[in-house]
C-alpha positions in Angstrom: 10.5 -11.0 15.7 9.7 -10.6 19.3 5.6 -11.5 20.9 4.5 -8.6 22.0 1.1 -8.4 23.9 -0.6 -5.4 25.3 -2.6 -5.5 29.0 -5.2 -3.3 30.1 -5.9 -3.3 33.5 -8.7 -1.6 35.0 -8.7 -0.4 38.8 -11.4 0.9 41.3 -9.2 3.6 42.5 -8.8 7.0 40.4 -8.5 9.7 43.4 -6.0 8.6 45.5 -2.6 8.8 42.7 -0.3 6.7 45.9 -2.5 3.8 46.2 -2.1 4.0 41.8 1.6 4.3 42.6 2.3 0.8 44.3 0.3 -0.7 42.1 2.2 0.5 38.7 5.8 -0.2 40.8 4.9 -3.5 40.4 4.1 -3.8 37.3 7.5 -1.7 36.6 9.0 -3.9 38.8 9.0 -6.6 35.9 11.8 -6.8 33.4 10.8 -6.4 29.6 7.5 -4.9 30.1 6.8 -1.5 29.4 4.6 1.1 31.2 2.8 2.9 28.6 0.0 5.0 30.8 -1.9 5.2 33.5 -4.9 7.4 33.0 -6.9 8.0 36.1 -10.6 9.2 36.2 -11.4 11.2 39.3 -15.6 11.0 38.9 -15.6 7.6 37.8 -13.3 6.9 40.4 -11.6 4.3 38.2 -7.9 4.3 36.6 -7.0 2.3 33.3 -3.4 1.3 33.3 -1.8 0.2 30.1 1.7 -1.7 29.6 3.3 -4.3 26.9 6.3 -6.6 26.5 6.6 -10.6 25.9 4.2 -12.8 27.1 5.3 -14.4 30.1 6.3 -11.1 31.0 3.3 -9.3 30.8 1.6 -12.4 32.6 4.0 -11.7 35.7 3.2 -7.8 36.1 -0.4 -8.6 35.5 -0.6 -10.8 38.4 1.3 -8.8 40.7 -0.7 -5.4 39.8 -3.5 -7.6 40.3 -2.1 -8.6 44.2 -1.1 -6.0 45.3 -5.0 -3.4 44.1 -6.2 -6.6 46.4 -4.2 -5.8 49.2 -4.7 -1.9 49.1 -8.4 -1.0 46.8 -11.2 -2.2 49.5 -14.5 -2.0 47.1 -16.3 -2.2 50.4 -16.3 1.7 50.3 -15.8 2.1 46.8 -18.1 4.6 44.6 -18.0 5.8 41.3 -19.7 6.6 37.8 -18.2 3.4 35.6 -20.0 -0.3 36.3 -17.5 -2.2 38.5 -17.3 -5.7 40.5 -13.8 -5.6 41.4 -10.7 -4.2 42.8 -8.8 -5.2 39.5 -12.7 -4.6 37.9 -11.3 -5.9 34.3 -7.5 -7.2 32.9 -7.7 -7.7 29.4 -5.0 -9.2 27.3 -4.9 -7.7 23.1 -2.4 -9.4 20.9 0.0 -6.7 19.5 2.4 -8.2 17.4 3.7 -11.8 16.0 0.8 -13.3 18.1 -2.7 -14.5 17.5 -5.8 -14.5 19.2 -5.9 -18.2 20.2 -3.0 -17.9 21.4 -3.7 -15.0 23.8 -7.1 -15.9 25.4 -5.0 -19.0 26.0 -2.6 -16.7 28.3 -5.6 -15.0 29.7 -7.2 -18.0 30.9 -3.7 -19.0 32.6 -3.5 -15.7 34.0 -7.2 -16.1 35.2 -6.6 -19.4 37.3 -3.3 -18.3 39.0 -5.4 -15.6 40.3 -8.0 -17.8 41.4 -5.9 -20.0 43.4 -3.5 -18.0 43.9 -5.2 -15.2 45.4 -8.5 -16.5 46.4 -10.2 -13.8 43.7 -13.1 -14.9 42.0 -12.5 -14.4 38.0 -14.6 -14.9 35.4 -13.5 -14.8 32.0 -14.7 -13.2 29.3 -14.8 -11.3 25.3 -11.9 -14.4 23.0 -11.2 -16.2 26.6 -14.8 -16.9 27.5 -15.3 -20.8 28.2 -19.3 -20.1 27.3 -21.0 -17.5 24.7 -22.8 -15.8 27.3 -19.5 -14.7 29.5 -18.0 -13.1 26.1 -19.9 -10.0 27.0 -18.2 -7.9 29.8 -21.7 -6.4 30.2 -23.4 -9.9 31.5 -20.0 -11.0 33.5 -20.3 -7.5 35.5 -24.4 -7.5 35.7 -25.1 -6.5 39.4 -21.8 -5.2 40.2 -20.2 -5.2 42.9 -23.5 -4.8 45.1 -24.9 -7.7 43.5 -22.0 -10.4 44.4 -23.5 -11.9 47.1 -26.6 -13.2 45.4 -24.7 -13.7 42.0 -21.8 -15.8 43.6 -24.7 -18.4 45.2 -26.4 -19.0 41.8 -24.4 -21.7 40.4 -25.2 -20.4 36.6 -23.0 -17.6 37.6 -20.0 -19.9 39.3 -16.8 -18.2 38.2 -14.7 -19.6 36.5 -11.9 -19.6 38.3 -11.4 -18.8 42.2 -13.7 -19.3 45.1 -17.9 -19.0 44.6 -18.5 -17.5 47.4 -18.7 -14.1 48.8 -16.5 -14.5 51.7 -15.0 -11.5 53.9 -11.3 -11.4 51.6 -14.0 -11.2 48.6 -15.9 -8.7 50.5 -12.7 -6.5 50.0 -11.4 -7.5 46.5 -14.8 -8.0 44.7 -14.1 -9.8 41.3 -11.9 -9.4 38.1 -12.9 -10.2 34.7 -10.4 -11.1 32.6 -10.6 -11.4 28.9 -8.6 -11.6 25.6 -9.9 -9.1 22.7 -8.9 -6.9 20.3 -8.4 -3.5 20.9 -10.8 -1.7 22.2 -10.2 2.5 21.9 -12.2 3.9 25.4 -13.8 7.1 24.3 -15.8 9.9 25.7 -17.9 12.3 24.1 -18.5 15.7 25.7 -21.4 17.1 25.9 -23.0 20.7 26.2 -25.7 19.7 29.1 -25.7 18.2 32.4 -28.4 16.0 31.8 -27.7 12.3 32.4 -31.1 11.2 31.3 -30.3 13.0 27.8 -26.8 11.2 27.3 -28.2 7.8 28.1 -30.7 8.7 25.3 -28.3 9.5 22.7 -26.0 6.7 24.5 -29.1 4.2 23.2 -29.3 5.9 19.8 -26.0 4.9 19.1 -25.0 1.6 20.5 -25.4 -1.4 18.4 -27.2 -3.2 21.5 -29.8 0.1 21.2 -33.4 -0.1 23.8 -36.1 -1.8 24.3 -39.1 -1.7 22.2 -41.6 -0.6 24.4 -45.7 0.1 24.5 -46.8 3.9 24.2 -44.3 6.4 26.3 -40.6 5.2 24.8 -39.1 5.8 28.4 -41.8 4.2 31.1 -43.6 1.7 28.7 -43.8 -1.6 29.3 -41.2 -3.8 27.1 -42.5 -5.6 24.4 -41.7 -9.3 23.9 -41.8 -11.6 20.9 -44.1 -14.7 21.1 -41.2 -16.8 22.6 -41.2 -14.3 25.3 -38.0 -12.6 24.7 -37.7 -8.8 25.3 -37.6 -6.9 21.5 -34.8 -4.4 20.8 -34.2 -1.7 18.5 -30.7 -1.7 17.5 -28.5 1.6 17.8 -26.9 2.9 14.8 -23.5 1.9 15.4 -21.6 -1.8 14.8 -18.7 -2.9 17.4 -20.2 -0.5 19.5 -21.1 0.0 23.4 -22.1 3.2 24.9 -23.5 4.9 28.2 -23.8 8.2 29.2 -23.0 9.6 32.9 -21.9 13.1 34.6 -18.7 14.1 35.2 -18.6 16.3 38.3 -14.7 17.2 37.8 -15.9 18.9 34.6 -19.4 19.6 35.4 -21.0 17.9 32.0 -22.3 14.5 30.9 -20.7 12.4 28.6 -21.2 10.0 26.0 -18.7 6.8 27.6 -17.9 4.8 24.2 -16.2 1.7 23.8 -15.6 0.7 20.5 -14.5 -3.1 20.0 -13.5 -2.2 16.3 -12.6 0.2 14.9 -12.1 -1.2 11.8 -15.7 -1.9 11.3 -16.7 1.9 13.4 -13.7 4.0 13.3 -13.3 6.9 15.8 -14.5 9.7 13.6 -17.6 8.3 12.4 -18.2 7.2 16.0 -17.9 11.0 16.9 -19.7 12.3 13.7 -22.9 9.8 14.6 -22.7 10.8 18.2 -22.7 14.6 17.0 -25.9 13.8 14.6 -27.8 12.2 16.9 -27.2 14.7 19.9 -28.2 17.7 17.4 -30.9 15.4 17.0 -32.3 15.6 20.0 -31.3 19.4 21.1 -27.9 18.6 22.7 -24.3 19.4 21.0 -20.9 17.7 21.3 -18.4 20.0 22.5 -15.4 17.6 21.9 -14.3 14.2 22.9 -11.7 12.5 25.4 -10.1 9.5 24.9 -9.0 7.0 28.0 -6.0 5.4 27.3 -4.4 4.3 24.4 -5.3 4.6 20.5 -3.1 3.0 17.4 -1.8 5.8 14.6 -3.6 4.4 11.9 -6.9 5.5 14.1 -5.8 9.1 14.3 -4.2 9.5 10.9 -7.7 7.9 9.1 -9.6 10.7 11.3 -7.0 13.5 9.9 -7.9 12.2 6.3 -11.5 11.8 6.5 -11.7 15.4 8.0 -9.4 16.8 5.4 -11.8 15.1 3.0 -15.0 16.6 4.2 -13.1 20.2 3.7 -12.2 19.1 0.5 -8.4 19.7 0.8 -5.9 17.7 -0.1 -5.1 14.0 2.6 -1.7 13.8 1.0 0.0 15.7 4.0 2.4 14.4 6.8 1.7 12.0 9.5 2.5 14.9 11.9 -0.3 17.1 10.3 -2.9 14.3 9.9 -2.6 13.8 13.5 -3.0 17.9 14.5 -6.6 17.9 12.2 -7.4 14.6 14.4 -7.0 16.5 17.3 -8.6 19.8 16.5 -11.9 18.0 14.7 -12.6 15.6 17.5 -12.0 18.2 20.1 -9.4 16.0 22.1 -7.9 19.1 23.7 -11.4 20.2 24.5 -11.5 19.5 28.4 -7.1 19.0 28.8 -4.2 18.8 26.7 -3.6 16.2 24.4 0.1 15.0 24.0 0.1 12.7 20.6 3.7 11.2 22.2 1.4 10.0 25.6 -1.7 8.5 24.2 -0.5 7.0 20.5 0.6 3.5 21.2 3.1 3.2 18.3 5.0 6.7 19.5 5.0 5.5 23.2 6.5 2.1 21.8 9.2 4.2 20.3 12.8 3.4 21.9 14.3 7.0 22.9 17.7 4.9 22.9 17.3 4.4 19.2 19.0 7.5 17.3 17.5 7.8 13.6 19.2 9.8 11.2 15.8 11.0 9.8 15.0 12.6 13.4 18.4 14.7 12.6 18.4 18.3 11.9 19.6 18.7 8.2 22.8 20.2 9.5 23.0 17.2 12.5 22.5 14.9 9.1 25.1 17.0 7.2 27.4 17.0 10.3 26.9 13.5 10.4 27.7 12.1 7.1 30.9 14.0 7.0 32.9 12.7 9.8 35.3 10.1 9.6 32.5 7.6 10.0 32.1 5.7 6.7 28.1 5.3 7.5 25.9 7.1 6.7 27.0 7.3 3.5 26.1 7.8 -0.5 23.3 5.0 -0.1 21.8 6.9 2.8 22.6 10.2 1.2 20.8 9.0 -1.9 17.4 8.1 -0.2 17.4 10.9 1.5 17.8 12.9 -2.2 14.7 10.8 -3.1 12.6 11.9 0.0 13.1 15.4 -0.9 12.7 15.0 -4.3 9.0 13.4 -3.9 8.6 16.2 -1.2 8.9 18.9 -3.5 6.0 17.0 -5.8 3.7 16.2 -3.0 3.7 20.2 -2.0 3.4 20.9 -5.9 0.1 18.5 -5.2 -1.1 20.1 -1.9 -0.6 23.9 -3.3 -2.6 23.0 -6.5 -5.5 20.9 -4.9 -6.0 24.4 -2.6 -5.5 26.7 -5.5 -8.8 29.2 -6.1 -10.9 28.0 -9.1 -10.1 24.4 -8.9 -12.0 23.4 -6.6 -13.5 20.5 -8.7 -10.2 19.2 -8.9 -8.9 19.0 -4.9 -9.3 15.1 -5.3 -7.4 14.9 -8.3 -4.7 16.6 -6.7 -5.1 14.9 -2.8 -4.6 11.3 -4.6 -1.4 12.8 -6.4 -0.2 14.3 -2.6 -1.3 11.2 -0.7 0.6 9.1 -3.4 3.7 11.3 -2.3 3.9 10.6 1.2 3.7 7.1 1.2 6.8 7.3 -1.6 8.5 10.1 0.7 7.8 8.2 4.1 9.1 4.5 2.4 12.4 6.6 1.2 12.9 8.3 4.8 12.5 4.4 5.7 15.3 4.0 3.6 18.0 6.5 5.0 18.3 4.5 8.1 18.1 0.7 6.6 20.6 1.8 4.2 22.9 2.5 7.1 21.6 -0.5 9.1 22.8 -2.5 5.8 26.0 -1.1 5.6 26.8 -2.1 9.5 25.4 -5.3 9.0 28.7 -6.1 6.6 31.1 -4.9 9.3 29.6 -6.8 11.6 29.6 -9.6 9.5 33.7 -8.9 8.6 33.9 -8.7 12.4 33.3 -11.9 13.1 35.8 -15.1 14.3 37.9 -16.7 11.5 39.8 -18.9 13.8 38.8 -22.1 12.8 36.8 -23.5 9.4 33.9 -23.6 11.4 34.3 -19.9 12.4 35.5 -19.2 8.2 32.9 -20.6 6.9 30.1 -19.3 8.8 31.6 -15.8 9.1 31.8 -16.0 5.1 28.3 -16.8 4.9 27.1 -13.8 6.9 29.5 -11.9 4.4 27.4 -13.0 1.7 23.7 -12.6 3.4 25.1 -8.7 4.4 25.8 -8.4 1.1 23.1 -9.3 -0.7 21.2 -7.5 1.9 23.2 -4.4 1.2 22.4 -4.5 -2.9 18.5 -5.0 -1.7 18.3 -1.8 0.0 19.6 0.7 -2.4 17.7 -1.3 -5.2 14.6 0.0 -3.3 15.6 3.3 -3.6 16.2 3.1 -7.0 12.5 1.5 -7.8 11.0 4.4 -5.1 12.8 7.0 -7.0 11.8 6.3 -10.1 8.1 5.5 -9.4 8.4 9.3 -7.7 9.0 10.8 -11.2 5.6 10.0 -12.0 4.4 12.4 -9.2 7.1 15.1 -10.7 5.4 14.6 -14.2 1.9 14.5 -13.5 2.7 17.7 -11.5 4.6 19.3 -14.2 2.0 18.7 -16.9 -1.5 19.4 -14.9 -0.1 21.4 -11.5 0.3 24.7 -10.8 2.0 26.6 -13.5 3.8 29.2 -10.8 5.9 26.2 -9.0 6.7 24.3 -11.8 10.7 25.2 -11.2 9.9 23.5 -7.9 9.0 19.8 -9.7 11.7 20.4 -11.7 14.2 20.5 -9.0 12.0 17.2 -7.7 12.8 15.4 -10.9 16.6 16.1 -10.2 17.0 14.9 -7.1 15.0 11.7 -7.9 17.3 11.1 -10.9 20.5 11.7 -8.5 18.5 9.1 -5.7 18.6 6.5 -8.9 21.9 6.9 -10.1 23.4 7.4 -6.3 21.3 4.2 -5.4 22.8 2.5 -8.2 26.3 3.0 -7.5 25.7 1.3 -4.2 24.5 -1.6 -5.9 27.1 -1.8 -8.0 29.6 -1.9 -5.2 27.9 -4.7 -3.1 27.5 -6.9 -6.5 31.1 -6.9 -7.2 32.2 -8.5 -4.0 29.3 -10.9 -3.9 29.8 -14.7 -4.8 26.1 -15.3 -6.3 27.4 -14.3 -9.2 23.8 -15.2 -10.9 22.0 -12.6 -8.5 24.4 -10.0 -8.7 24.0 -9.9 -12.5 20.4 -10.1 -12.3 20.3 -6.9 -10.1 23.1 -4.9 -12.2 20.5 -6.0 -15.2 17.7 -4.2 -13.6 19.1 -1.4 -12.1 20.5 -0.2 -15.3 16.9 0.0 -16.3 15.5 1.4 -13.8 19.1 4.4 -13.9 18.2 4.1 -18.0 14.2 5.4 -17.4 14.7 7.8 -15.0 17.6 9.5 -17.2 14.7 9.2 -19.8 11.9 10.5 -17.4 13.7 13.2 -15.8 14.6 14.7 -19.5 10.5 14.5 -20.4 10.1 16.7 -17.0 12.6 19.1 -17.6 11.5 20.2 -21.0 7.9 20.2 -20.0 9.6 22.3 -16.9 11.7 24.5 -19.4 9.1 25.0 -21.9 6.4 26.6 -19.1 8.7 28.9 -17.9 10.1 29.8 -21.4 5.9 30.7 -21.9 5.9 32.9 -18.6 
């Protein structure tokens, strides 16, 4: 599997969409790197680009976005609401996949000193690719800004690390770029019902892990209190993995809450927004919804949809799609502009439009499909797909009974039974396309040269690996099928009494997934020449075929005998 790295470049322009322009046609101008957006910030004059692709790739379109904002951005005349030092003010690097962090703040630092020599740009670099403990905050790297250079450049404590120390008349115009290697980081604002600057920054404090200064009588004018080693006291905010500021946007005519959140496993986006909400209410102000900058990862916005299902207390066990819409509509996304799921979750924008999944068919595209004279898909596709909707027709069973009126004491009963049925209808949907993918891995395998007994023997041992590979798919089906009944049964037994017909036509199609499933597994074993593994598999899949036959007949009469009683 590929590297993949993500880079987040922030630049001091977010008015002027040309200047943005040239910069991003560079980046674009690199093969294998991907522009995923570009969202620009008119009052905080400010735009935060984000691409991916290999490595070495993403290195190349780094440094030339990074040229060419120091060519056209002068920070001489620059203003705006967000701290900034530099035409390219930040250029992180975040590991995305098949890549750790070592190995990335190792690419950031190279990235760092061919933009020092290079360029003649002073870097410094900071967060996983710091050389000392005191660069890894951004928030020391960029103290002074871009107004405090000249005195910050002659203190040799502050010699970047890279690049000339010296504010010199090219530096004048570019400033300095920070650039670090860290996880990532979800930018996030929180909107709020006042204009008042002075109030955000309060609530901004109340929430950030670094919190304020302990002071001496007034809170806001005191004079800070030190500890006998002469070091300033802090309260801490109530937040972990969390920075914060609040500022006015004049486009909108409100302050915000600006939030960056370094981890959002250890402070997830929804309990960032419900603390920010509590501690605004707190102090008279309320949160009239939220905007995020750039890019956030599905598993944010799906965990937000199920915690705020969960506070309802309704059932989490409903599609991805759904989980997303509640994400939205709780955290007010939409609140100041539209928000497009497709344009700002990473795993949708990393989506290849070229690559045509049968599951993002219409049923009768699917049906169309499977009977033209193309042998794939076929009944191993056909079966998952039998599976999916079986499991479907449990999970709504699930969802219908956790909302039903006089059980309320039982929605979480019935949510784990729902949520249980996605992830078993979302793996078998999985399953419709591998299936097909395992069927054309054989042809390609038969397609290969048989020329010489070079070419014979290795084109017979892809035979075999697309084989075997072929009997592992459907076998999944089979063992997701089955485990599906379960759903069917516990629905049947303790769901609602007026759609048990439904999780008994669940039941049948997860019985027909097994025994489809199993046919394909069959076919694949008899032409493999493991002889040992193909018997092993035949062994369990007629146990698995043997308790489903067995489970879907305990369904059915607990099915039959409910509507016999009605």
């Amino acid at each position: 599997m590929k590297q993949l790295i993500e880079c987040v470049p922030n630049f001091s322009e977010g008015r002027d969409m040309t200047i943005m322009k040239q910069i991003t046609d560079q980046i674009e101008s690199v093969e294998g790197v991907k522009l995923l957006d570009v969202d620009p910030g008119r009052a905080t004059n400010r735009t935060v680009v984000t691409f991916v692709g290999e490595p070495e790739a993403v290195l190349e379109a780094a440094f030339l976005s990074v040229k060419k904002a120091s060519e056209i951005i002068d920070m001489r005349t620059h203003k705006g609401e967000h701290p900034r030092f530099g035409a390219t003010d930040v250029c992180p690097l975040i590991p995305i996949r098949n890549i750790t962090m070592d190995e990335v703040a190792a690419l950031a630092r190279k990235l760092a000193e061919r933009i020092g020599s290079a360029l003649g740009i002073p870097v410094y670099c900071y967060e996983n690719a710091a050389f000392t403990a005191e660069r890894r905050n951004l928030a020391n790297c960029r103290a002074g800004e871009y107004e405090g250079l000249p005195e910050k450049l002659r203190d040799l404590h502050w010699k970047p690390d890279f690049g000339p120390a010296a504010f010199n008349e090219k530096v004048a115009m570019t400033g300095v770029t920070a650039v670090g290697a860290r996880d990532f980081l979800v930018a996030y604002n929180v909107n709020l019902n006042t204009t008042s600057t002075r109030r955000a920054n309060a609530i901004a404090f109340d929430i950030r892990e670094k919190g304020r200064p302990m002071r001496e009588g007034n809170p806001i004018t005191g004079k800070i209190k030190k500890d006998e080693h002469g070091n300033e006291i802090w309260i801490p905010g109530s937040m972990k993995a969390c920075k914060a500021i609040g500022w006015f946007i004049e486009e909108y005519g409100i302050a915000q809450i600006s939030i960056n959140l370094t981890n959002i496993s250890i402070t997830p986006v929804h309990i960032a927004f419900e603390e920010t909400s509590l501690k605004a209410q707190e102090r008279g102000v309320r949160v009239t919804g939220s905007e995020l900058v750039g890019l956030i990862p599905l598993k944010a916005m799906t965990d937000a949809g199920k915690y705020f299902l969960r506070k309802q207390q309704r059932s989490a066990g409903v599609s991805e799609k759904e989980l997303v819409k509640i994400a939205v509509k709780s955290l007010g996304l939409d609140d100041l502009k539209p928000f497009n799921p497709q344009e700002k979750i990473i795993e949708y924008l990393l989506e290849d439009p070229a690559d045509k999944r049968l599951i993002g068919m219409t049923v009768e595209g699917f049906a169309d499909e499977t009977a033209s004279e193309s042998p794939a898909p076929g009944g191993g596709s056909v079966s998952a797909a039998a599976g999916a909707l079986g499991v479907s027709l449990g999970t709504m069973v699930a969802n219908l009974s956790s909302h039903k009126a006089g059980w309320d004491d039982r929605w979480e009963e019935f949510s784990a039974w729902a949520e249980k049925g996605q992830k078993l209808k979302e793996e078998l949907l999985f399953l419709v396309d591998l299936d097909t993918r395992a069927f054309n891995r054989i042809m390609d395998a038969f397609g290969l040269p048989k020329a010489s007994d070079e070419e014979k023997k290795a084109r017979k041992a892809a035979i075999e690996e697309a084989s075997k590979y072929a009997i592992q798919v459907p076998f999944r089906v089979m063992e997701k099928s089955l485990e599906s009944l379960e759903v069917m049964k516990a629905m049947a037994e303790t769901g609602l009494e007026a759609s048990v017909s439904d999780v008994g036509v669940g039941a049948l199609c997860a019985r027909t997934a097994v025994m489809g499933a199993f046919l394909n597994v069959k076919i694949n074993a008899a032409g493999l020449g493991n002889k040992s593994f193909a018997s092993e598999m035949i062994g369990k899949g007629e146990a698995i075929e043997k308790l489903a036959i067995q489970k879907e007949k305990e369904i059915l009469e607990i099915v039959e005998r409910k509507i016999k009683k009605d």
